[in-house]
Every structure is written in C-alpha cells, then in structure tokens.
N, C-alpha and C positions, 0 to 999 in steps of 0.2 A: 475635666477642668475647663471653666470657663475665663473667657477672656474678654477685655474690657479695648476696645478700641477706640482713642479718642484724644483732643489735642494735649499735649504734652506742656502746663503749667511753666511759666515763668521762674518759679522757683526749681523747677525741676530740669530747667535746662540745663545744670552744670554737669546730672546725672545721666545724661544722654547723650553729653559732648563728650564725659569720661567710656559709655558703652563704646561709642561710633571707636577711639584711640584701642581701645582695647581688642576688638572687633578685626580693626583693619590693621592693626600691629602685626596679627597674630597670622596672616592669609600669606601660606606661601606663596612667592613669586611676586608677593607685593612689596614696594619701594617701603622702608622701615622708618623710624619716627626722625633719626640719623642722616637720612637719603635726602628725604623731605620734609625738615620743620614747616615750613610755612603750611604746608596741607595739612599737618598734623595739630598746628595751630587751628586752623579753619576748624576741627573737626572739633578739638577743645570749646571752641568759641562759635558752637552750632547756633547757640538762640542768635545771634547778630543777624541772620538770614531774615528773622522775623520781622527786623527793620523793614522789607522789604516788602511793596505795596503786594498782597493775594499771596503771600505765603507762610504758610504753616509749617509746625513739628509736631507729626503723627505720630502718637508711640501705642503698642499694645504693652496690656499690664495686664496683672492675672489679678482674684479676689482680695486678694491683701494690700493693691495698690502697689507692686514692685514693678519696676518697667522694664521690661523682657526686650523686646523690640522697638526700632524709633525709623522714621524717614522723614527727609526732608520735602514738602510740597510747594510744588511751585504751578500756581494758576498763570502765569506770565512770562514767557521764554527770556523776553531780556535782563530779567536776575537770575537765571538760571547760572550761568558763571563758569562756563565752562568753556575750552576749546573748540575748535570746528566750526561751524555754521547753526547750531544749535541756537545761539540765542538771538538768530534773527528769523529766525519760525513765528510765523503769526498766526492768532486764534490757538494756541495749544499751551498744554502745561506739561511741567517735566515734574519728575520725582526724582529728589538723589541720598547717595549716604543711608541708602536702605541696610540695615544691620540689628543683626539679632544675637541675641548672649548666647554662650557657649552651650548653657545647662537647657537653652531654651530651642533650641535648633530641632526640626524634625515636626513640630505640633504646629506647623502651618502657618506661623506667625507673619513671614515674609510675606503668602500669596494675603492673607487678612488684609494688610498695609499696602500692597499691590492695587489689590480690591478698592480698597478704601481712595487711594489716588486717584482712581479710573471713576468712580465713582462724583466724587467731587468735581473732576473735567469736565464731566457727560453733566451736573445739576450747571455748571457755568459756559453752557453750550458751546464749549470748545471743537474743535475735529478731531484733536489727538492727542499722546501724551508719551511725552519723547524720554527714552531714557540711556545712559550710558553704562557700560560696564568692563571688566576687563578680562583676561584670561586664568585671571587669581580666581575670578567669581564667576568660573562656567560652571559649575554647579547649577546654579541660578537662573542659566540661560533656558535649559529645561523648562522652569517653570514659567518665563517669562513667555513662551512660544506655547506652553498649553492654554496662560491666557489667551493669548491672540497677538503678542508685539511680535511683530516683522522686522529680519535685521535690513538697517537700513544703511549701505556703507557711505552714502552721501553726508551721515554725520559722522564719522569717526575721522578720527584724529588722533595727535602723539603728544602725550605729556611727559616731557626731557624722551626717558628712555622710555615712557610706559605706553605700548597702543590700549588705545579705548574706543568702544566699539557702540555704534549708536543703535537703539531699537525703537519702534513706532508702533503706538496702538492707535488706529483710524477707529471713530466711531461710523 
C-alpha cells in the first residue's frame, strides 16, 4: 500500500482536528475531553495554527485520498505554544499533535510525518527540531530515538497534572 504525504487542504482541516480528538481521547493515562476542553478544543480547531507565519498541517493519506495520519509543523519556535522554554529556542522548528487513526497504526505512518518534519527544517536551514511528548505516548519514544531525537530534560515541563517531556533532533 502506498502513501501519499503532503499538506493537509483547507477544507480538510475539520477531518484532522476530528482524527487528532479521537486519537488523543482514546490514549490511556491521557487527561480526557472532560479534564481538558480547552486542549481538546485546540485539537478541534487544528487548521487555526496555519494562521501562524511557517506552519503547516502534514497529513499522510493512502490511494483513495483518506487521511490516515496528520501533524502539526512548526518552522518557528515562537508559535509552537507550548510550556517550558521551548518557544524561545532560536533557528529550530517543532512538530506537535503527531497522530495516527486506529486502523492505520503499525504501517509506518508516524516515523513518514517524522521524516517529513525533519525534513522541511533541514531545506529551511534550521539546527533542530524540538518535540514534546508524554508518558501516554512512550510507545513513540522508541521511534523518536531510532531517528536520532535526544531527550532533552531542559524542555520539559507540567501541564496542570500532565509531565511532558521535551526531545531534540540536532542536524
């Protein structure tokens, strides 16, 4: 099966903000729609990021045009929007809200849009590409440390109850 990796349409933001709720509802040990509207809102209302000057919504999509997977890309640390010390990192891009559908989990999807981030930093001569995650999503971490991101405790931080945990990919 081949996959299509590429930005995620305007019209198709509504079907991305619904993946990302669906996604991160469902991740045990993670704060629920209930705990935290306003994050669950944010994830509802993903295309709004695009306001935002160098960033993108990556999604992978299979032959028929369904969107399997989506993340958010940020060529400019200070929209990144998050806790910690993260978005006053200069020269670097983050990626967040990396999430992949149920039925699509396992075909590689995640490290593609990993790829695809790292990727984009490195053509906009960045040095790095900062990412957060939490202990709902160590699954993940696996893969982020066979690319090459280093955990970096200088970015982590506490959201209410939640730690999240910062990673660096240096080119």
């Amino acid at each position: 099966m081949g996959f299509i990796i590429r930005n995620v349409k305007p019209e198709e933001f509504q079907k991305l903000g619904q993946l990302l709720v669906d996604v991160y509802s469902q991740l045990e040990g993670f704060p629920k729609p209930e705990e935290q509207p306003a994050y669950y809102n944010l994830l509802l209302n993903v295309g709004d990021f695009t306001q935002k000057d160098k960033t993108e919504l990556i999604g992978a999509f299979n032959e028929i045009d369904e969107l399997l997977a989506g993340v958010v890309f940020l060529g400019d640390m200070q929209y990144y929007g998050s806790g910690g010390t993260a978005t006053s990192e200069k020269n670097s891009a983050g990626f967040r809200l990396l999430a992949v559908r149920d039925s699509a989990r396992g075909l590689g999807l995640g490290k593609l849009l990993t790829l695809k981030c790292i990727e984009k930093a490195k053509e906009m001569n960045l040095d790095q590409v900062i990412i957060h995650t939490t202990m709902a999503m160590k699954p993940a971490w696996g893969m982020y440390e066979k690319i090459g991101f280093k955990r970096s405790e200088d970015l982590d931080f506490m959201q209410g109850n939640l730690e999240v945990f910062g990673f660096r990919y240096r080119f």
